[in-house]
MDTraj code that builds the backbone (N, CA, C; nanometers):
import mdtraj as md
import numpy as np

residues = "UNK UNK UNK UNK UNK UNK UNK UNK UNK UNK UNK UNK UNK UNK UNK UNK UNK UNK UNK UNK UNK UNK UNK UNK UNK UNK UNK UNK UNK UNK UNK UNK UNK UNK UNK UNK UNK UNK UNK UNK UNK UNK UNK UNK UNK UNK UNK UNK UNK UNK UNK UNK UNK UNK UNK UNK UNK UNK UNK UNK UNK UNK UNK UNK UNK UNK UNK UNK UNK UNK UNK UNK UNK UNK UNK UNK UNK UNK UNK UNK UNK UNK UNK UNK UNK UNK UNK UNK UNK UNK UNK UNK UNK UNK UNK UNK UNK UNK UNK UNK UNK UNK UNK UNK UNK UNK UNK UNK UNK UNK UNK".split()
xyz = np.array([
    [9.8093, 11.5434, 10.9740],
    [9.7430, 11.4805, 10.8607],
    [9.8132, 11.3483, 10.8308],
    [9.7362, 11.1684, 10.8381],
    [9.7857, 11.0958, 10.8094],
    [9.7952, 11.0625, 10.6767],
    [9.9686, 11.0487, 10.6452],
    [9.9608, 11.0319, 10.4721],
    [10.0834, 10.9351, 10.5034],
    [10.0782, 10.7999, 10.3771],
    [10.2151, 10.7518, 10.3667],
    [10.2288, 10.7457, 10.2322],
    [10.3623, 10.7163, 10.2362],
    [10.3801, 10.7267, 10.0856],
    [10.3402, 10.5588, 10.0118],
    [10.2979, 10.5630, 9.8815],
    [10.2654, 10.3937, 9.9098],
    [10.2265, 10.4250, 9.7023],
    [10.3117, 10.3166, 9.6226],
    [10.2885, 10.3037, 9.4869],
    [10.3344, 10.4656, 9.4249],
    [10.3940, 10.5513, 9.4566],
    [10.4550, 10.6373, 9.4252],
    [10.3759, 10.7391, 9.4351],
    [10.2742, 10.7830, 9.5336],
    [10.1726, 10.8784, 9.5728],
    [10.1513, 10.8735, 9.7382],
    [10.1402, 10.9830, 9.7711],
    [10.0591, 11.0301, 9.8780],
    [9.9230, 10.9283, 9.8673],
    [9.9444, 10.8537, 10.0333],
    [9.7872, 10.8464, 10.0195],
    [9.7526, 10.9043, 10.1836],
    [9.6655, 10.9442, 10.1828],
    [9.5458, 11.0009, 10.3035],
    [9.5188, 10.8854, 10.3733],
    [9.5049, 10.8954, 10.5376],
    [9.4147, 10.8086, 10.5586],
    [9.3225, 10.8357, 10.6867],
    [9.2721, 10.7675, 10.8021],
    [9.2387, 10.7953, 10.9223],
    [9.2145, 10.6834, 10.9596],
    [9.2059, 10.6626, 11.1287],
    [9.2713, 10.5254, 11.1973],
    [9.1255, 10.5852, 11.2936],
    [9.0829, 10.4638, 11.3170],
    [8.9622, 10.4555, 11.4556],
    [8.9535, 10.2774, 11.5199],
    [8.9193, 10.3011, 11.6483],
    [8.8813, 10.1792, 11.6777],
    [9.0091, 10.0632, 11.6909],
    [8.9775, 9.9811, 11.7585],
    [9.0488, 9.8653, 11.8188],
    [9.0132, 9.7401, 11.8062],
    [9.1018, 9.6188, 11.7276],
    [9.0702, 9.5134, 11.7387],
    [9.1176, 9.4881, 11.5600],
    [9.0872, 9.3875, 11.5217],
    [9.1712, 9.3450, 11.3757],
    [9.1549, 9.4287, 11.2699],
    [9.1967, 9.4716, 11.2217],
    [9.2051, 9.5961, 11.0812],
    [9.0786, 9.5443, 10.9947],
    [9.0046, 9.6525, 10.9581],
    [8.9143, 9.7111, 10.8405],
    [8.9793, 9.7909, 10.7675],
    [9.0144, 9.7651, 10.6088],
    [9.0391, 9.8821, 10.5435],
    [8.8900, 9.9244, 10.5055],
    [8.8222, 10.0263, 10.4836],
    [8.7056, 10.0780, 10.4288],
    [8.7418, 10.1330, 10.2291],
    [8.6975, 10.0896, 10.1896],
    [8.7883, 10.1643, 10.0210],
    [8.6468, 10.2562, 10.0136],
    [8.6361, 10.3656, 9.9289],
    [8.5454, 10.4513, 9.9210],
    [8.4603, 10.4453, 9.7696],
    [8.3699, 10.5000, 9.7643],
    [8.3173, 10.4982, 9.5940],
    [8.3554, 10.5902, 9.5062],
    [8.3363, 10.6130, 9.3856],
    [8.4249, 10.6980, 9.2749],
    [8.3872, 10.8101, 9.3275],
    [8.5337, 10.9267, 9.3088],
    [8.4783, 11.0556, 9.3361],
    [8.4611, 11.0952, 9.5147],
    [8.4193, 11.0287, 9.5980],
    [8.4496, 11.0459, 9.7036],
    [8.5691, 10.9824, 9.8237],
    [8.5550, 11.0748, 9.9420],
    [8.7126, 11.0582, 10.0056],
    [8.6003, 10.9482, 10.1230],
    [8.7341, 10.9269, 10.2221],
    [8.7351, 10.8884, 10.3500],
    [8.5991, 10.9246, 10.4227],
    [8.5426, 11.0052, 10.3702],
    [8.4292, 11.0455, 10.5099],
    [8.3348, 11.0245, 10.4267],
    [8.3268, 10.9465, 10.3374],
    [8.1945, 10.8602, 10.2645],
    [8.1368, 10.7644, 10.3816],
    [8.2484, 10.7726, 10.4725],
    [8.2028, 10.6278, 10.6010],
    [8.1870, 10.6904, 10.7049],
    [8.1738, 10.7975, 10.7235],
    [8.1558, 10.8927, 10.8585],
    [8.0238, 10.8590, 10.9707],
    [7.9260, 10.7947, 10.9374],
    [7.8294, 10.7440, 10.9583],
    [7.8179, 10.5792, 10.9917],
    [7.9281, 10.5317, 10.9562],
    [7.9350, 10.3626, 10.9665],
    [8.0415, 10.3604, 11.0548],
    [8.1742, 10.4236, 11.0283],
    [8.2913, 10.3973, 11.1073],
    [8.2735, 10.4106, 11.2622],
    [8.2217, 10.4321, 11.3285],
    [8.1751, 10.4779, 11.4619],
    [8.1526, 10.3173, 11.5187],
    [8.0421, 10.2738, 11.4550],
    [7.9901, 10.1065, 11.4568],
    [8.0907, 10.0218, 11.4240],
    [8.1510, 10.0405, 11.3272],
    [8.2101, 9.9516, 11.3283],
    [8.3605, 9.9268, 11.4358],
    [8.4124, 10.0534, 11.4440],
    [8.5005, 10.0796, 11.5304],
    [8.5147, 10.0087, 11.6605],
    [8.3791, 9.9531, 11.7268],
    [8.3530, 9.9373, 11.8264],
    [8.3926, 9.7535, 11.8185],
    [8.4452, 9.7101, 11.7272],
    [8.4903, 9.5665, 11.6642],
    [8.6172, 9.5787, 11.5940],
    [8.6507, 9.6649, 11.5431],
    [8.7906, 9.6871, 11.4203],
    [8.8547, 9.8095, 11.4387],
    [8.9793, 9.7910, 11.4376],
    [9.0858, 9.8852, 11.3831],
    [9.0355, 9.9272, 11.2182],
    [8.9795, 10.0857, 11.2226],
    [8.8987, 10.0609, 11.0581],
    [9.0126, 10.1752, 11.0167],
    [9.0520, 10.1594, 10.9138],
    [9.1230, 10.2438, 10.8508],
    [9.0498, 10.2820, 10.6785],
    [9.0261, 10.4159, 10.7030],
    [8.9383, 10.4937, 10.5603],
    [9.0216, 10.5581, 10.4763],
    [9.0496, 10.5566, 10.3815],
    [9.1562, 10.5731, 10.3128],
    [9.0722, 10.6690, 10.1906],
    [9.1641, 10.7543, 10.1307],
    [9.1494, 10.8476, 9.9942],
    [9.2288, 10.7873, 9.8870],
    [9.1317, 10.7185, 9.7991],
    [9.1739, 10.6893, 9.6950],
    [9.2733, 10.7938, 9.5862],
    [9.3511, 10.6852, 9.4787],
    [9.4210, 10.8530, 9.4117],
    [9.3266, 10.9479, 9.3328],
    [9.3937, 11.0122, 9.3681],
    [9.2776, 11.1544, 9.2746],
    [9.1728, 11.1787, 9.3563],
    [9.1559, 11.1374, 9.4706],
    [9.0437, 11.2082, 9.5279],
    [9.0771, 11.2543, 9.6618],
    [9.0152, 11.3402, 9.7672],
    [9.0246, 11.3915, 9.8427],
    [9.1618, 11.4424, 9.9057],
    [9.2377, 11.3983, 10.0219],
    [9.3343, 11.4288, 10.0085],
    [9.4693, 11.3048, 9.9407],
    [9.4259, 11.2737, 9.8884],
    [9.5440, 11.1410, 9.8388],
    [9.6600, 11.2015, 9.7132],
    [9.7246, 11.1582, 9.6614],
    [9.7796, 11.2217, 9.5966],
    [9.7087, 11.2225, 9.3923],
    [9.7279, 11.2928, 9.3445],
    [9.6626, 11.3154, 9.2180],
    [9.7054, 11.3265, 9.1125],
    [9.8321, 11.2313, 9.1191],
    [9.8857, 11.2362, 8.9402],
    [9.8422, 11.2136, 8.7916],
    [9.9007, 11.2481, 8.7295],
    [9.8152, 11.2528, 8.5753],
    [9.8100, 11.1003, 8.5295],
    [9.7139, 11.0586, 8.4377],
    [9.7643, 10.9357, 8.3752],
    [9.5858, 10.8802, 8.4202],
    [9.5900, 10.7763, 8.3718],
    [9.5199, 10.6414, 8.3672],
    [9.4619, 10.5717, 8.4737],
    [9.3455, 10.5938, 8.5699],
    [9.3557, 10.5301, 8.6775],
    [9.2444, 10.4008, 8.6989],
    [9.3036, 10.2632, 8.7010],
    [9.1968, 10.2037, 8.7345],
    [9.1917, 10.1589, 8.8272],
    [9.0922, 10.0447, 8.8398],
    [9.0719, 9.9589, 8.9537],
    [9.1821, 9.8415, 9.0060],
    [9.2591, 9.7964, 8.9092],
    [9.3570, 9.7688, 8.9456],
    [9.4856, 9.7996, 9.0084],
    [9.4670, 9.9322, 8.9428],
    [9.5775, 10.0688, 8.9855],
    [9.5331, 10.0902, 9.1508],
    [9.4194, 10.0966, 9.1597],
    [9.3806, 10.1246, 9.3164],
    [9.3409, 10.0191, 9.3883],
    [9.3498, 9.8825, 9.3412],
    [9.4008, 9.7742, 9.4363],
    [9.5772, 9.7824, 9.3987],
    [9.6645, 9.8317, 9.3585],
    [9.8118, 9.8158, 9.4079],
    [9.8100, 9.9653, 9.5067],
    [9.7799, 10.0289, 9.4804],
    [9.7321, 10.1347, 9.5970],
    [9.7207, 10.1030, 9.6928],
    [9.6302, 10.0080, 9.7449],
    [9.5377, 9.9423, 9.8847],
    [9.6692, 9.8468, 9.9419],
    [9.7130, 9.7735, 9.8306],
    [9.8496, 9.6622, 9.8693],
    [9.8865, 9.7559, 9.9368],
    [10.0033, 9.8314, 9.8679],
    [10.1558, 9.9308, 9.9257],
    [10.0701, 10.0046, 10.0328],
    [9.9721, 10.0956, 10.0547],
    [9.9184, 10.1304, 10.1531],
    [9.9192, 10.0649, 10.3381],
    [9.8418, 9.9333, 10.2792],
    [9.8533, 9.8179, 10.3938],
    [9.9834, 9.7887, 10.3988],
    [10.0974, 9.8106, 10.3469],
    [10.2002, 9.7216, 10.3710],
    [10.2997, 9.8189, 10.4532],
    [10.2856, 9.9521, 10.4292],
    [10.3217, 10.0969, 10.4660],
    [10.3187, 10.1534, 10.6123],
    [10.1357, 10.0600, 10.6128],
    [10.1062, 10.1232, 10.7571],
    [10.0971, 9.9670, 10.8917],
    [10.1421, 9.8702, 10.7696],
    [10.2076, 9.7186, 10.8873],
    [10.1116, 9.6871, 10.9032],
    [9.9905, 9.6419, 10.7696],
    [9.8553, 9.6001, 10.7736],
    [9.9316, 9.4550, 10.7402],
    [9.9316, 9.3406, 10.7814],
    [9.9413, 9.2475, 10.6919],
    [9.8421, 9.1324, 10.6369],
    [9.7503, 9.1317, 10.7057],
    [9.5963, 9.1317, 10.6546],
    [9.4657, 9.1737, 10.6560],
    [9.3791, 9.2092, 10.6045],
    [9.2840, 9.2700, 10.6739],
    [9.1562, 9.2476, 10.6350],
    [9.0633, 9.3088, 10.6654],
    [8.8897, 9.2450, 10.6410],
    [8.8477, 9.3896, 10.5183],
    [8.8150, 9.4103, 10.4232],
    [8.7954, 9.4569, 10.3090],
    [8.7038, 9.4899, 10.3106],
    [8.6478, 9.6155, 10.2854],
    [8.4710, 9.6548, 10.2615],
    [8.4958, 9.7553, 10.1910],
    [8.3947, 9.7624, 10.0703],
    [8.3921, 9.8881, 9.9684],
    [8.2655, 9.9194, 9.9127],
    [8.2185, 10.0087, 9.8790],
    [8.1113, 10.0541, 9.8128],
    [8.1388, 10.0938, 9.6797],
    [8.0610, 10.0349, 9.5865],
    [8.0716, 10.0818, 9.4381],
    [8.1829, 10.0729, 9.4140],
    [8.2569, 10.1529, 9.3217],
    [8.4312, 10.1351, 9.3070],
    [8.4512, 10.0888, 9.4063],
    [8.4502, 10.1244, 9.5128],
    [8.5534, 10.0401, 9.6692],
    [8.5347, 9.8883, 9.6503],
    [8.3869, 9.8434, 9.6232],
    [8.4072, 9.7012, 9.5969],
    [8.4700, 9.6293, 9.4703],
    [8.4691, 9.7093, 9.3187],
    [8.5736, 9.6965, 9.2534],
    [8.7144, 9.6512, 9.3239],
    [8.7280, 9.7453, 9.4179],
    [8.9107, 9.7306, 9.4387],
    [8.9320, 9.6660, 9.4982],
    [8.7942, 9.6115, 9.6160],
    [8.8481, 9.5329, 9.6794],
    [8.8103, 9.4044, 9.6097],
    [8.7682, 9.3831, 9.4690],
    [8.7476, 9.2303, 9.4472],
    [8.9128, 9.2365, 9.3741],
    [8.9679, 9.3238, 9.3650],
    [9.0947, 9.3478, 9.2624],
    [9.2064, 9.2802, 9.3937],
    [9.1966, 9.3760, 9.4507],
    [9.3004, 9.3476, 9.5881],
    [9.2568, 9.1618, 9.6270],
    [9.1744, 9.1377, 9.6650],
    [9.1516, 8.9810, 9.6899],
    [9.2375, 8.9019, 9.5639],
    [9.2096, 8.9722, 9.4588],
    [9.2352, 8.8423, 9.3860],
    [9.3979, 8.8676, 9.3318],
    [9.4587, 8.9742, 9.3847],
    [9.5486, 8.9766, 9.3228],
    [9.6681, 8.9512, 9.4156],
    [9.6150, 9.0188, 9.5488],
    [9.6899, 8.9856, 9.7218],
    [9.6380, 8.9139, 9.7679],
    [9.5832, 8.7829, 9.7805],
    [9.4870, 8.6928, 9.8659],
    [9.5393, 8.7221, 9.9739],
    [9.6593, 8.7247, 9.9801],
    [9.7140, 8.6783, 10.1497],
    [9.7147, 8.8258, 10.2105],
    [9.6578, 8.9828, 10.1791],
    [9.6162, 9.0574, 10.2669],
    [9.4925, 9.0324, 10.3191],
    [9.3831, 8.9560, 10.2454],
    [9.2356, 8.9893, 10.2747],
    [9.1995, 8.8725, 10.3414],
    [9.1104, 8.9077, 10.4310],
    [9.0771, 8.8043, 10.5619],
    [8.9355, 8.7455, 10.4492],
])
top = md.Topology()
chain = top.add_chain()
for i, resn in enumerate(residues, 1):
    res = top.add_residue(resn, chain, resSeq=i)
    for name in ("N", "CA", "C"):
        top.add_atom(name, md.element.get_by_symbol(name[0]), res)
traj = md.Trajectory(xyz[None], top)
């Protein structure tokens, strides 16, 4: 099971495909295999990495307050964990929340 530690939680993830990193961020409430159906395609162009946000699927689930900002410093320490040092960003619903959070707060991860 891929997990690193990253912002003081477990996070989940899964690795497919070859060629410049995709992080995939997921929508509220669901894990990593919200993309089970896309990652295949895209794979065939990117290193895509699908990740479990906190509190959901297998990621880690501490008490407290969670926003979108909270899960773009998530996405940072994550990428920085697994030697992402920039990457191409795609999210659905919340996922695109985090990733407009992560752009604007890490420019220099997001392609």
């Amino acid at each position: 099971m891929p997990v690193v530690q990253a912002n003081n939680i477990e996070i989940y993830y899964e690795v497919q495909g070859e060629g410049e990193p995709l992080v995939l961020i997921p929508y509220l409430a669901a894990d990593q295999a919200c993309y089970a159906f896309q990652v295949a395609d895209y794979a065939r162009q990117f290193t895509c990495y699908t990740v479990d946000l906190r509190g959901a699927g297998l990621s880690g689930k501490p008490d407290g307050v969670y926003t979108t900002e909270l899960f773009a410093a998530d996405i940072a320490e994550f990428m920085q964990a697994v030697g992402i040092t920039s990457a191409h960003v795609s999210g659905l619903s919340l996922g695109a929340a985090v990733g407009t959070w992560l752009a604007a707060k890490y420019p220099s991860l997001v392609k």
